[in-house]
PLY file of the C-alpha trace (Angstrom):
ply
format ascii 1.0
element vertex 148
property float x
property float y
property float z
element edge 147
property int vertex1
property int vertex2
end_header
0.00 0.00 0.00
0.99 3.51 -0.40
3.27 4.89 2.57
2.21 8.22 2.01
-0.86 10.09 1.24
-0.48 11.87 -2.28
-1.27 11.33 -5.81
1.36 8.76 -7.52
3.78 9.42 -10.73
5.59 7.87 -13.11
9.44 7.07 -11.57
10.80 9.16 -14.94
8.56 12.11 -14.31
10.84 12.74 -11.12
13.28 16.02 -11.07
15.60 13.93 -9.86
18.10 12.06 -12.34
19.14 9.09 -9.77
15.49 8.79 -9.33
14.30 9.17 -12.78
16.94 7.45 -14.66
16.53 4.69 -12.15
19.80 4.25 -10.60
19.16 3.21 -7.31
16.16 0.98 -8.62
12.62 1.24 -9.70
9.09 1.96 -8.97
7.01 5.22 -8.73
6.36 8.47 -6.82
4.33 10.23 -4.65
3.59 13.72 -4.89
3.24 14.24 -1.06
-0.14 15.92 0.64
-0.08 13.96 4.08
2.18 14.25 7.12
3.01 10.94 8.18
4.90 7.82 6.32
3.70 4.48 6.89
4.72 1.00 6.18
3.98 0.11 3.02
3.57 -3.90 3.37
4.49 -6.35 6.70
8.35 -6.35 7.35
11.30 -5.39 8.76
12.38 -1.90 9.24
16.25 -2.91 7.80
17.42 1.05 7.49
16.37 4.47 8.63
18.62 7.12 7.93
19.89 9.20 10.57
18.67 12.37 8.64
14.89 10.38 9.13
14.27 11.56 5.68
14.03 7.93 4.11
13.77 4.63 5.00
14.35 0.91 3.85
12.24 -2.25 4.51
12.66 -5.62 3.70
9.74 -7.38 2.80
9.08 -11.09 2.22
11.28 -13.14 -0.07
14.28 -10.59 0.36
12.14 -8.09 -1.60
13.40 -4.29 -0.45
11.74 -1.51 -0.97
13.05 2.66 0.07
10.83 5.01 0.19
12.57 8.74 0.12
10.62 11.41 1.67
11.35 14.57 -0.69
14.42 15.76 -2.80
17.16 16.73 -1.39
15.72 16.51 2.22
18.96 14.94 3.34
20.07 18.67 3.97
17.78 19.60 6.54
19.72 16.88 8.81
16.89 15.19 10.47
14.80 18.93 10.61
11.03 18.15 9.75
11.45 14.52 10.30
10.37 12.40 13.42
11.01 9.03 13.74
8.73 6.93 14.72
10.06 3.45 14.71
13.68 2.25 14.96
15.83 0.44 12.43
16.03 -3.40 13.29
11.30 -3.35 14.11
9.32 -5.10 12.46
6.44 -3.79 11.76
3.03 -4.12 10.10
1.48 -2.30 6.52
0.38 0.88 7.84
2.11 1.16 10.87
3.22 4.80 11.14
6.96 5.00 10.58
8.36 8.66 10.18
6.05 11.79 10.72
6.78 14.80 8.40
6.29 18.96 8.87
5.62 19.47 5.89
5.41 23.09 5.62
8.82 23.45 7.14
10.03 20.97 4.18
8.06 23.73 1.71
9.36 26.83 3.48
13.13 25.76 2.61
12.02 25.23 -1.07
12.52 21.56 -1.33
10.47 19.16 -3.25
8.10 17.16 -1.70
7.95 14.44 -4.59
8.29 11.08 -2.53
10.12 8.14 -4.61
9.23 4.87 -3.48
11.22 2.06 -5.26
12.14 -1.89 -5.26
16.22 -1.00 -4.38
17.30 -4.86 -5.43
15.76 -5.46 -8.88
16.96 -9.35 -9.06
14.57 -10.29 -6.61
11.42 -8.71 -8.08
10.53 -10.76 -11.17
7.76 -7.80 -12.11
5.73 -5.20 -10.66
2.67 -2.91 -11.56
2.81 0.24 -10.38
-0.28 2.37 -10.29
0.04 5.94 -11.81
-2.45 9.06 -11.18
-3.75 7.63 -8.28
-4.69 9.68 -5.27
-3.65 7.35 -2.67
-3.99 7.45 0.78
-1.34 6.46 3.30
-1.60 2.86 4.39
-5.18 2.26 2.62
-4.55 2.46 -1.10
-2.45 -0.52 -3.34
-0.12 1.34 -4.93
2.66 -1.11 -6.56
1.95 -4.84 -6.66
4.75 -6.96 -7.37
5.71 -10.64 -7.80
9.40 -12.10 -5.92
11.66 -14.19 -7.63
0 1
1 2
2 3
3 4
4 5
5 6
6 7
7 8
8 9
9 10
10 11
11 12
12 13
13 14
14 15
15 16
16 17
17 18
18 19
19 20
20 21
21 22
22 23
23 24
24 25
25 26
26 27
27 28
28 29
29 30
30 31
31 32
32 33
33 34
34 35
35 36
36 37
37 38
38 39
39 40
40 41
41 42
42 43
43 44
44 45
45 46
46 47
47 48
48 49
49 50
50 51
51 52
52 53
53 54
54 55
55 56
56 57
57 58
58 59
59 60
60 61
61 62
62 63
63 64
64 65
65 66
66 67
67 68
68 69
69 70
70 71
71 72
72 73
73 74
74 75
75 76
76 77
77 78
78 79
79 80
80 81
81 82
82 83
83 84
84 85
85 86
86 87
87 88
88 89
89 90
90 91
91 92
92 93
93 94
94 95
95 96
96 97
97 98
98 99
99 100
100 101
101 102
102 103
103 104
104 105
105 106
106 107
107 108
108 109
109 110
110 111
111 112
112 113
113 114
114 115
115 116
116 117
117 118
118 119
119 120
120 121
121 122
122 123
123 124
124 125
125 126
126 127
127 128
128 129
129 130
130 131
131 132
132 133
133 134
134 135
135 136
136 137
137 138
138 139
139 140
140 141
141 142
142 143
143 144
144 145
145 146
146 147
């Protein structure tokens, strides 16, 4: 399900090239309206940068998924990020993970277009992902994919 509340894009429609050329792997984005990011399917909580901005789980079969909270919100060290959860939980879809201020994120003119991508691509054997959607954290299916 989506971890974020926000109407999904296309991965290549991201002004980001490591995003949009997928470099660090593939799936879509979310144009973020919400203020909290959620688990997006049962799993472990395997990374959570120390800058809370994004976070890694790994889901069954070995499938991992990051979801990035922004562009370029690494620079705001942690500022308009709370973490909820700790790296090394496991935790259940639409558990709240990281909660977000997002007008502080606006006010220092940073994107708030959310990647959320499978990071190891020779696990997943295919996905769908679901474009133009207005999803809502935690509730809406988003990106359904098949392991290896």
């Amino acid at each position: 399900v989506s971890p974020l509340s926000g109407k999904t894009i296309d991965i290549t429609e991201v002004p980001d090239a490591v995003f949009a050329e997928k470099m660090a792997g593939d799936g879509l984005a979310i144009d973020l309206t919400g203020d909290v990011a959620v688990a997006p399917a049962d799993g472990e909580l395997t990374m959570l940068f120390g800058t809370k901005h994004a976070f890694g789980m790994t889901l069954d079969k070995g499938v991992q998924i990051l979801v990035h909270i922004g562009l370029d919100t690494v620079s705001l060290n942690g500022e308009g990020f709370t973490a909820l959860k700790i790296q090394g939980d496991k935790v259940k879809k639409g558990e709240p993970i990281v909660k977000i201020d997002r007008e502080f994120i606006k006010s220092k003119g940073l994107s708030l277009i959310s990647p959320v991508i499978f990071t190891d691509m020779d696990v997943v054997q295919s996905f769908e992902a679901k474009v133009g959607v207005d999803a809502v954290a935690g509730e809406t299916e988003i990106l359904t994919y098949k392991a290896k």
